[in-house]
N, C-alpha and C positions, 0 to 999 in steps of 0.2 A: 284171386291168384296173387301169391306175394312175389313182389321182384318182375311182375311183368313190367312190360314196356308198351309205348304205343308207336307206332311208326310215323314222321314227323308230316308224312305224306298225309296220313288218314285224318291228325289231326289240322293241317290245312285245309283236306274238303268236307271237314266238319264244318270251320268256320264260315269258308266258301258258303254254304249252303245254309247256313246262322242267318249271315248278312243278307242271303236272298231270300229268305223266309223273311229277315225285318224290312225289308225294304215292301216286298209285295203287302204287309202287312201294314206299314204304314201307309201306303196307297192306300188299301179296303178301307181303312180307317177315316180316313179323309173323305173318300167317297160316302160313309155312311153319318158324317157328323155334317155335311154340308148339306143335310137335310134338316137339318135342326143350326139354322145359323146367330143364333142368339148366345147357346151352349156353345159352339162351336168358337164363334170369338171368345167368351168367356173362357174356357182351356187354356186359349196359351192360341187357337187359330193356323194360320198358315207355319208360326216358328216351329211351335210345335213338330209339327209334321216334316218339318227342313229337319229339323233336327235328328230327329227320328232315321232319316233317311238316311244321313251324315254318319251316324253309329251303323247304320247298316252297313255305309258305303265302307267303313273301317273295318269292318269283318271282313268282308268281302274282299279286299287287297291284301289285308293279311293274308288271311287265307289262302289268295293269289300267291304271295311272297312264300309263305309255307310250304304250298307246292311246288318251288321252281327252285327253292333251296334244298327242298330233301331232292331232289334231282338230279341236282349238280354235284352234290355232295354223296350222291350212291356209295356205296362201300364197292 
């Protein structure tokens, strides 16, 4: 579709939903490398995973923000 739009709503609970998909994801992650802790330091370890979480947690408030701004700003 040429000239669509997306509405600033949907894409906040996109991101919303990015950042908790990464976040859960870096958890499983965590849990399946802490069985192999040789590899597991080798990676990069616990930063790794901070980190990881930290890009989530940045979706995830966007996203928040995304939503609370197309709100206010309804037409």
């Amino acid at each position: 579709m040429v000239g669509a739009t997306v509405s600033p709503f949907v894409l906040g609970v996109f991101a919303f939903l990015l950042g908790m998909g990464a976040i859960a994801v870096a958890l499983r992650r965590r849990r399946g490398r802490s069985r192999y802790p040789e590899t597991y330091a080798a990676t990069g370890g616990i930063v790794y995973t901070v980190v990881q979480i930290g890009c989530g947690a940045v979706l995830l408030l966007g996203g928040l923000g995304l939503m609370i701004l197309a709100l206010a700003f309804k037409h």
